[in-house]
C-alpha positions as CSV (number, residue, x, y, z in Angstrom):
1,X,5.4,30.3,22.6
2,X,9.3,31.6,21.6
3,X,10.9,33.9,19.5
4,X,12.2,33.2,15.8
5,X,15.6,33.7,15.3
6,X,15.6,37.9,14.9
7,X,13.8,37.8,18.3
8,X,10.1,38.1,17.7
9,X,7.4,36.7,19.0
10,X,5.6,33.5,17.6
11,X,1.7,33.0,18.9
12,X,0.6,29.7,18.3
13,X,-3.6,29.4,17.6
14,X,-4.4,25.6,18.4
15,X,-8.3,24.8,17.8
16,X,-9.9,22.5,21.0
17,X,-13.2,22.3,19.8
18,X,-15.2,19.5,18.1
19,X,-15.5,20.5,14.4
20,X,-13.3,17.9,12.8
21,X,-13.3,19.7,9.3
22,X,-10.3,21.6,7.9
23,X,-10.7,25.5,8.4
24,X,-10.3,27.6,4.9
25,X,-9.4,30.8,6.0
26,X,-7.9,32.8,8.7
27,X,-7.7,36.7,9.8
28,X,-5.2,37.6,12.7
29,X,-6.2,40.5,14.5
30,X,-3.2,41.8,17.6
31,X,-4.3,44.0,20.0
32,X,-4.5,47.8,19.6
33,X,-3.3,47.1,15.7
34,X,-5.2,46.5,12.9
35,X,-6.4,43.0,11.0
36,X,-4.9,41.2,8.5
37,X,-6.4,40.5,5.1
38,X,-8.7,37.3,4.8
39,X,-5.9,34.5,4.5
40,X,-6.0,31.1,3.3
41,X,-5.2,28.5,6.4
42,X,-2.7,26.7,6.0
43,X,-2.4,23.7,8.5
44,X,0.7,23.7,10.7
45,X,1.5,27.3,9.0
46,X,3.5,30.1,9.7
47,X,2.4,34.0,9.2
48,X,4.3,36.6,9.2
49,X,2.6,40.2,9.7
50,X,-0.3,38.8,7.9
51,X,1.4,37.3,5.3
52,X,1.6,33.3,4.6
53,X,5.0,32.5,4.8
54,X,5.8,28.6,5.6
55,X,5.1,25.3,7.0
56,X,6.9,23.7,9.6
57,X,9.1,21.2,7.5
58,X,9.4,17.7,9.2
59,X,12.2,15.9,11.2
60,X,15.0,15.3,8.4
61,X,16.2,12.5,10.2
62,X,12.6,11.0,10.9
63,X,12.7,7.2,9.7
64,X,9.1,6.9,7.2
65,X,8.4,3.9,5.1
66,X,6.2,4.7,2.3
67,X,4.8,2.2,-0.3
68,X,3.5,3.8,-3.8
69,X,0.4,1.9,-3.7
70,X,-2.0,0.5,-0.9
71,X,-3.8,-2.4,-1.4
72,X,-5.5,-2.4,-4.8
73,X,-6.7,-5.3,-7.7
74,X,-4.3,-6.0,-10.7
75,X,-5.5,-7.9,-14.0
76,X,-1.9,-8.8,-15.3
77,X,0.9,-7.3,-13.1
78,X,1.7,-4.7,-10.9
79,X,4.8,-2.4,-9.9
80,X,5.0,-1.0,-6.6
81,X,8.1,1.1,-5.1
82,X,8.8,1.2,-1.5
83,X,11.1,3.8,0.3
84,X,12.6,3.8,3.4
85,X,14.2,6.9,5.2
86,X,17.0,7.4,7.4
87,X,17.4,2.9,8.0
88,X,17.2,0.5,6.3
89,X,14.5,-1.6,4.3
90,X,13.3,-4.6,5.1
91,X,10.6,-6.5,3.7
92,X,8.5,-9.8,3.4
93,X,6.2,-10.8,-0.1
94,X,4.6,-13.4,2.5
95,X,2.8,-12.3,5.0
96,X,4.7,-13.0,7.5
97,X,6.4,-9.7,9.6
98,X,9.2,-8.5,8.6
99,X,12.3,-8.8,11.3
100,X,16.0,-8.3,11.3
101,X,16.3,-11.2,9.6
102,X,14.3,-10.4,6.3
103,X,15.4,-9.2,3.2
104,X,16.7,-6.0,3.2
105,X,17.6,-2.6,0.7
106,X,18.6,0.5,1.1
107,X,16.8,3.8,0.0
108,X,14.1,2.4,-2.4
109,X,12.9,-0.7,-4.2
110,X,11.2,-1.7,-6.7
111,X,8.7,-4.6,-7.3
112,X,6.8,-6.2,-9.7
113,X,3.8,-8.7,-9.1
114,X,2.0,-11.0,-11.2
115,X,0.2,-12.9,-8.8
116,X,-1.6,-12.2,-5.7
117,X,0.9,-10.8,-3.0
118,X,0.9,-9.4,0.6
119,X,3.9,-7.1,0.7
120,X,4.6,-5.8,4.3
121,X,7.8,-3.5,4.4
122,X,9.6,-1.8,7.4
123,X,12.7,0.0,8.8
124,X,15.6,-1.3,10.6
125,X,17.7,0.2,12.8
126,X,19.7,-0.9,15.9
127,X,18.3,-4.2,15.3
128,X,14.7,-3.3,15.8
129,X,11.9,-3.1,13.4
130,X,9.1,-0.3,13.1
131,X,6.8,1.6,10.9
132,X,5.7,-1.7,9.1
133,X,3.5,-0.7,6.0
134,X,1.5,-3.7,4.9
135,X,-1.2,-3.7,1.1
136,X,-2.0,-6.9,-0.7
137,X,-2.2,-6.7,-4.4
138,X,-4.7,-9.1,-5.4
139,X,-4.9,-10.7,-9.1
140,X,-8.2,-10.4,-10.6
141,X,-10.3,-10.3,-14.0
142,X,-12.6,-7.9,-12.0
143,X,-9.9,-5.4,-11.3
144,X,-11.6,-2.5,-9.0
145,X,-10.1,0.5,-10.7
146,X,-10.3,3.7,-8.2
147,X,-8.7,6.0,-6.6
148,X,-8.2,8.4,-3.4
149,X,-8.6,12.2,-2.9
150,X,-7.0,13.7,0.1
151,X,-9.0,17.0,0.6
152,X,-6.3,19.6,1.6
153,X,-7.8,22.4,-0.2
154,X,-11.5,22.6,1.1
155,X,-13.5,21.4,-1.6
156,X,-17.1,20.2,-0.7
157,X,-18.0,18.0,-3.7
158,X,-14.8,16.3,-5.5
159,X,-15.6,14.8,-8.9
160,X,-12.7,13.1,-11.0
161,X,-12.2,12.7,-14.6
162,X,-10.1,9.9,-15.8
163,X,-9.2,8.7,-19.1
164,X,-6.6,7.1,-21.6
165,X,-6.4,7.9,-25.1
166,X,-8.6,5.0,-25.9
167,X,-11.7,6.1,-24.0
168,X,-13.2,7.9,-21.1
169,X,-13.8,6.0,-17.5
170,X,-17.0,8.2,-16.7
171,X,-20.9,8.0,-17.2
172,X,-21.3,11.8,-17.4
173,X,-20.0,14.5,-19.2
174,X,-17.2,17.0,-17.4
175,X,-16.8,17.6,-14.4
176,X,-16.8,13.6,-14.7
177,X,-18.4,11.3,-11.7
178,X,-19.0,12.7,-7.8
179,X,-16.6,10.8,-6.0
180,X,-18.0,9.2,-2.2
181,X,-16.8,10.9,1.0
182,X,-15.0,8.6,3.1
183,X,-16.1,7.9,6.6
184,X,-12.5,8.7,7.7
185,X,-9.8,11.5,8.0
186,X,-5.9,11.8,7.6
187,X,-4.0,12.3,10.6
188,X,-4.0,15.9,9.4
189,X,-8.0,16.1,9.4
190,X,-8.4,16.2,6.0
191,X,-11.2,14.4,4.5
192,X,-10.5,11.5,1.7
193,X,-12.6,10.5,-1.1
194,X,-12.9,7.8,-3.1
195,X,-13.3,7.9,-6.9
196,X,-14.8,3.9,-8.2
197,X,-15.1,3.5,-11.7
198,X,-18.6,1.2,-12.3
199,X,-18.3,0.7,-16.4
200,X,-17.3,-2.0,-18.2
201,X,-13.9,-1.1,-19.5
202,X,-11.0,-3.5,-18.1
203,X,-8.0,-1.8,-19.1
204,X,-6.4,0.7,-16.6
205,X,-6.8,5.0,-17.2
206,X,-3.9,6.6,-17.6
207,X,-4.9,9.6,-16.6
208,X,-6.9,12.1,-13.9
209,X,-8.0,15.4,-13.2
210,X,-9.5,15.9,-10.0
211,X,-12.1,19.1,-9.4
212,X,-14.5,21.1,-7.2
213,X,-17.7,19.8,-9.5
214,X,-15.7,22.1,-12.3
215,X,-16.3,25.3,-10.4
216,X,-13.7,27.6,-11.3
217,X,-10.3,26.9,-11.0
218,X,-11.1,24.2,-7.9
219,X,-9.5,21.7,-10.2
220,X,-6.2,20.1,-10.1
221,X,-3.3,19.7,-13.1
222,X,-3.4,16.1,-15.2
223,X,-2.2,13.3,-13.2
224,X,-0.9,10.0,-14.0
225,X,-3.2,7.9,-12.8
226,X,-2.3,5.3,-10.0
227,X,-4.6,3.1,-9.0
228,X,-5.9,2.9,-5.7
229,X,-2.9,5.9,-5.2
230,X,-4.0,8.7,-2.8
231,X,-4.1,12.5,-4.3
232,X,-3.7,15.9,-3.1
233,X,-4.5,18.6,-4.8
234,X,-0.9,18.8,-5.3
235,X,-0.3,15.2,-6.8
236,X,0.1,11.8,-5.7
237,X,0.4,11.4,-1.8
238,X,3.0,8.4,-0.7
239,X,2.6,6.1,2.3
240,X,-0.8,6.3,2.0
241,X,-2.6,2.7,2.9
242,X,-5.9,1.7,2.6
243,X,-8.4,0.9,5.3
244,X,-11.3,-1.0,6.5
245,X,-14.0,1.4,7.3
246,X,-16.6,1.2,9.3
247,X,-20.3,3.2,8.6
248,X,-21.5,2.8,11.9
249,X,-20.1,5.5,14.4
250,X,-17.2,7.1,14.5
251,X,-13.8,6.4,17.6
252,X,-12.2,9.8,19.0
253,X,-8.5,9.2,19.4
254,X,-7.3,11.3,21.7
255,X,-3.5,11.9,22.0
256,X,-2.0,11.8,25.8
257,X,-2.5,15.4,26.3
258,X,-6.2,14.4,26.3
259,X,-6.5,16.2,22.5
260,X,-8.8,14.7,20.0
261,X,-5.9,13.5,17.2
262,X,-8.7,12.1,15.0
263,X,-12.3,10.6,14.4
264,X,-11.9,7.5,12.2
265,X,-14.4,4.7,11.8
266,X,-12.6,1.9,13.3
267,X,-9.5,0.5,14.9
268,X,-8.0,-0.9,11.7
269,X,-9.0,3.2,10.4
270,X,-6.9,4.5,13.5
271,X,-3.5,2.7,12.6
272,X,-4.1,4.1,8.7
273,X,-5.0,7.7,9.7
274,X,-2.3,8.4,12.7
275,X,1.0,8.5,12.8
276,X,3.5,6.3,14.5
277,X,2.7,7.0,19.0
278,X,0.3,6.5,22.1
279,X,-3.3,6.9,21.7
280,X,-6.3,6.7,23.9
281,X,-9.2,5.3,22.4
282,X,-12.5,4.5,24.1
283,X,-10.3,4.7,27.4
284,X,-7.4,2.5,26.6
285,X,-4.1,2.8,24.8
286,X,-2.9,1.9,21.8
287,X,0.6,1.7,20.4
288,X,0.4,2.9,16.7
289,X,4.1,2.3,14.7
């Protein structure tokens, strides 16, 4: 597909089938020359002479709106931080969509909520309005405390062990509770689960581990926890919001190239899991921003 800036060769592998699960590991084997070792897969990755070397960084001057939180319950008050990349912020606490008109910041923002509140923010820029991120925060004495686990490392059974230093939010010993498997997938095709605390404790965790069911070293470092925040393996993933989805049947997306971009469980799924272009889906287009 090109040559890198000392003038070899870059082969691109792009997978057209219909697994939709993330691959764990990859051997490269060029012709007349031997294999390379059994290497971890790294999505988007670079290898050079069978050695991992990088991923493709994104645009730097790619405008992204990110919100700290998606749409979660609160008991007395909430803080949530938007950022905006490369244009300006604009936001609404109402409901209503954001426009040229609306409030504005630059960089990031704070907020704090004590009562139930749709916050929708976008970017602005040349007097037009995109990548609108929208979460309610909704007051209640029956707070849902939970949280998201973006699979990018392979695991097949994520458990997650939360606690404070006043007690422990699980019914079972460590690893700590199975968390469910999402009937949807990131943009990237990793699979999310969802870790729901069922006890009787009101107060929020302040902390989580997430693991493999304990096996081995499948487990990641303490994390503050963030209610209904989205994880990697890494720590806590931004510009993640939450969706409504569905358990009956699953939408291809396909991309306008005619590639499957993601299998998601509903329309409202689609507009969480891609990112901002043209889709097909069940033969028509759709404008994701």
């Amino acid at each position: 597909m090109g040559v890198n800036a000392n003038g070899r060769k870059i082969y691109k592998w792009t997978y057209d089938g219909s697994e939709t699960s993330m691959p764990t590991k990859v051997i490269f084997i060029p012709a007349g020359g031997s294999q390379s070792a059994n290497l971890d897969y790294k999505n988007h990755g670079y290898y050079i002479d069978g050695t991992w070397d990088h991923e493709v960084s994104a645009d730097p001057n790619a405008i992204s709106v990110t919100l700290s939180q998606g749409s979660t319950t609160f008991k007395d008050n909430i803080s949530v931080t938007a950022t905006v990349k490369n244009a300006t912020g604009v936001y609404t606490t109402d409901g209503s969509e954001p426009n040229a008109n609306s409030n504005t910041f630059a960089g990031s923002k704070d907020f704090t909520f004590t009562e139930t509140t749709t916050l929708k923010v976008g970017a602005l820029k040349d007097g037009k309005v995109s990548n609108v991120k929208t979460a309610t925060y909704t007051k209640s004495d029956n707070q849902l405390i939970h949280a998201y686990f973006i699979d990018n490392c392979g695991w097949t059974d994520v458990h997650a062990w939360v606690w404070s230093a006043k007690a422990n939010y699980d019914t079972t010993k460590w690893p700590g509770d199975k968390a469910s498997k999402l009937n949807i997938k990131t943009a990237d095709g990793y699979d999310i689960w969802e870790w729901t605390y069922t006890g009787t404790l009101t107060d929020m965790p302040e902390n989580i581990i997430w693991n493999n069911n304990g096996n081995g070293d499948n487990q990641t470092t303490t994390f503050t926890f963030n209610n209904g925040g989205y994880y990697t393996k890494q720590g806590i993933a931004t510009g993640i919001n939450q969706a409504t989805v569905s358990n009956t049947g699953m939408l291809t997306v396909y991309d306008l190239n005619g590639r499957v971009a993601a299998r998601v469980g509903s329309l409202d799924a689609a507009s969480f899991a891609l990112k901002a272009g043209v889709y097909i889906i069940n033969g028509k287009k759709y404008v994701i921003r």
